[in-house]
C-alpha positions in Angstrom: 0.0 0.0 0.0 1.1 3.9 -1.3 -0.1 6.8 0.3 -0.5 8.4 -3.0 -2.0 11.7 -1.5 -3.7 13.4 0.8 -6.2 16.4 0.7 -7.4 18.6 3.7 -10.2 20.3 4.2 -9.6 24.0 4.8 -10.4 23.6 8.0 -7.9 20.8 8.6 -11.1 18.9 10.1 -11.0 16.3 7.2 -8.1 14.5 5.8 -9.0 12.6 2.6 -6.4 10.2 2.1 -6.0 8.4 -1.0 -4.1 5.3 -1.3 -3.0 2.6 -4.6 -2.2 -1.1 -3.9 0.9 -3.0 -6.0 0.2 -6.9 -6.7 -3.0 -7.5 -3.8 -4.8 -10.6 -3.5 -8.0 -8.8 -2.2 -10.2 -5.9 -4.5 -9.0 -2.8 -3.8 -12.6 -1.9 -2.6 -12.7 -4.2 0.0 -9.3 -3.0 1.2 -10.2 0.6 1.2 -13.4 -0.5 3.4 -10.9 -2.6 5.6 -9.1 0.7 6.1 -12.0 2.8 6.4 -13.0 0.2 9.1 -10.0 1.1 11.4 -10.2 4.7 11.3 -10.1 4.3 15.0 -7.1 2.5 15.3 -5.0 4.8 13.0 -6.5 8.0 14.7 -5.7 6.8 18.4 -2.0 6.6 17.3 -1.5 9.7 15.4 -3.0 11.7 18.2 -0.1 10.9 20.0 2.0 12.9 17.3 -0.9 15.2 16.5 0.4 18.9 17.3 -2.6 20.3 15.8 -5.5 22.0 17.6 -8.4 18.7 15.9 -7.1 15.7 15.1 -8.9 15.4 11.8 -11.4 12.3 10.7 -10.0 10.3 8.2 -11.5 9.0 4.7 -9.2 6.8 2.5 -10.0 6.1 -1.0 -8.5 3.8 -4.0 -6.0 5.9 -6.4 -6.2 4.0 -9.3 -4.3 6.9 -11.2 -1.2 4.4 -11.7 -3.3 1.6 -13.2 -4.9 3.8 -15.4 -1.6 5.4 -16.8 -0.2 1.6 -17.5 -3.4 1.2 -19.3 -2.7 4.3 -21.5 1.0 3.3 -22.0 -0.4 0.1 -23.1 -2.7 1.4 -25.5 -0.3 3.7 -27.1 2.2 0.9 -27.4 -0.5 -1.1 -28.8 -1.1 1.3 -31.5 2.5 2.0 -32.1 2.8 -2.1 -33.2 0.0 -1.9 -35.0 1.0 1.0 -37.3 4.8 -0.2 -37.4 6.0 1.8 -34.8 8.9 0.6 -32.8 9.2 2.7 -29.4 11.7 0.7 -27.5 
């Protein structure tokens, strides 16, 4: 698992992290809802680092950002062999 990102709210109240998973045997939807499940967990532990006034709620999410740009770079390699192309 990446952290990949995260976005605050403006009022540091929400932090929407967003996270991509290399070469996982479970869905990445049922990992982000494990996750999401031990919000808790992860909270408890970075209030004991937290110098901030609220120790924000956290929301993770799947970035599938890198997946997608391999499918791209597939697709334009793919098109590249099929017009005669040689890219390597």
């Amino acid at each position: 698992m990446t952290i990949t990102r995260v976005r605050m709210t403006e009022d540091l109240k929400i932090a929407n992290i967003f996270v991509s998973f290399l070469n996982e045997k479970k869905a990445p939807n049922t990992l982000i809802t494990d996750l999401n499940s031990k919000v808790k967990f992860f909270k408890f532990h970075m209030g004991k680092m937290w110098k901030g006034k609220y120790m924000p709620d956290l929301a993770f999410y799947h970035d599938d950002s890198f997946s997608n740009a391999e499918n791209i770079t597939s697709l334009i390699k793919n098109i590249g062999e099929e017009r005669g192309v040689d890219r390597s």
